[in-house]
C-alpha positions as CSV (number, residue, x, y, z in Angstrom):
1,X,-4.5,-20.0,1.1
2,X,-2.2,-19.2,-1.6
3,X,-0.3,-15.5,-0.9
4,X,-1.1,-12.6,-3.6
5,X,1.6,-11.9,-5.7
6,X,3.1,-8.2,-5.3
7,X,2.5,-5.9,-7.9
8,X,5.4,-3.7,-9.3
9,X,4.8,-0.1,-9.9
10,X,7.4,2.3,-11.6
11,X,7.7,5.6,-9.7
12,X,8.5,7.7,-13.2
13,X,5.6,5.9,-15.7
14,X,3.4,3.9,-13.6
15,X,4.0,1.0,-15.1
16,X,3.7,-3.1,-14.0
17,X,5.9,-4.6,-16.4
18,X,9.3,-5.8,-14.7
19,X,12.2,-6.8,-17.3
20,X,15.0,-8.6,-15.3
21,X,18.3,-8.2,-17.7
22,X,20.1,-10.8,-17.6
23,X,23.1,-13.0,-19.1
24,X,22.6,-16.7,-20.5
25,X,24.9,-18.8,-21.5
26,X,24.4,-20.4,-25.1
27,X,26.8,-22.2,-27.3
28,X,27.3,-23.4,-30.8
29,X,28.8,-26.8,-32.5
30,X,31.9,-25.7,-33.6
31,X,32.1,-27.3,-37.5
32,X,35.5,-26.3,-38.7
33,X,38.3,-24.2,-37.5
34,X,40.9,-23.1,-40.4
35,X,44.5,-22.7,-40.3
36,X,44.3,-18.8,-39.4
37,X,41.3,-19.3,-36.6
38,X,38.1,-18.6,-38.6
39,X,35.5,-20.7,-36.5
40,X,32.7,-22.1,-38.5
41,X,29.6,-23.0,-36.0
42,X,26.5,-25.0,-36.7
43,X,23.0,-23.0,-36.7
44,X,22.1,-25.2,-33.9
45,X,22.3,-23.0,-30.9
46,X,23.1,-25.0,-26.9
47,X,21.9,-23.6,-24.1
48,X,24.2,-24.0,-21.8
49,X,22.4,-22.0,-18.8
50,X,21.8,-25.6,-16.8
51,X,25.7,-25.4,-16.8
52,X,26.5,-21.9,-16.2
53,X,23.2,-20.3,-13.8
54,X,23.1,-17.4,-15.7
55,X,23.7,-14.0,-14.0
56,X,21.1,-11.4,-13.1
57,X,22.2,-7.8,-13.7
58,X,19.9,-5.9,-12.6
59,X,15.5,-5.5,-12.8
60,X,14.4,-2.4,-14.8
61,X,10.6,-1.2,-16.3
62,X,9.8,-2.5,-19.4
63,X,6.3,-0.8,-20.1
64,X,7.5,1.4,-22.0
65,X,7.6,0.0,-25.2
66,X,10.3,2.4,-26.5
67,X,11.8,2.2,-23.2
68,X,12.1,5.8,-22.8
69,X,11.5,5.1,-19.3
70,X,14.6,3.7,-18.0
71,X,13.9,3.1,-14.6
72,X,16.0,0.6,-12.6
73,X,15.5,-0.7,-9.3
74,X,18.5,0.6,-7.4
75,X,19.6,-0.1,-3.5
76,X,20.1,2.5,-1.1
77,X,23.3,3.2,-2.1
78,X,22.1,3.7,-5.7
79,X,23.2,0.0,-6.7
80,X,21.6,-1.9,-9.5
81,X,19.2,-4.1,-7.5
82,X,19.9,-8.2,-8.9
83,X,18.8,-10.7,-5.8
84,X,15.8,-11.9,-5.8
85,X,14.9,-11.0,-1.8
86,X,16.0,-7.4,-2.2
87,X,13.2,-7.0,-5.1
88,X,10.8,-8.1,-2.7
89,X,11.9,-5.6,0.0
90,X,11.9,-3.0,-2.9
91,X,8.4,-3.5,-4.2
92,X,6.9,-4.3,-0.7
93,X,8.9,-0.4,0.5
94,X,7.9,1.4,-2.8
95,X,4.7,0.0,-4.5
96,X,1.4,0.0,-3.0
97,X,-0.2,-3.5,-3.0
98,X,-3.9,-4.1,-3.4
């Protein structure tokens, strides 16, 4: 049998959307470079994430929709929380599964 999923809840709205923030990596053709270094690029955008992995900064609540909210998942010491095992410790400490 498949396990359940674990549901986030935000301790200020009560919300179950999780945004994770990230950085990607994308790139662009570079068409033309002129004497004084004006790059032209191509429309055509690369993503180059295969190549780079990308880099999770940190998991915050996105049900807010004007994100007046703000809430981000923070360790014990009050650090941003960005690996993928911690959120599970988080949500199975703080959120109250079904």
């Amino acid at each position: 049998m498949a396990e359940k999923s674990l549901k986030f809840t935000c301790p200020n709205c009560g919300g179950h959307k999780l945004l994770q923030a990230q950085s990607v990596m994308k790139g662009y053709e570079v068409k033309e470079i002129n004497p004084n270094g004006y790059v032209i690029t191509g429309d055509k955008e690369i993503d180059l994430e295969d190549l780079s992995g990308g880099c999770t900064y940190y998991f915050t609540c996105a049900d807010c929709a004007d994100n007046t909210c703000g809430f981000t998942l923070e360790d014990e010491e009050g650090n941003p929380i960005s690996e993928y095992a911690k959120i599970v410790e988080w949500i199975k400490a703080n959120c109250p599964q079904e």
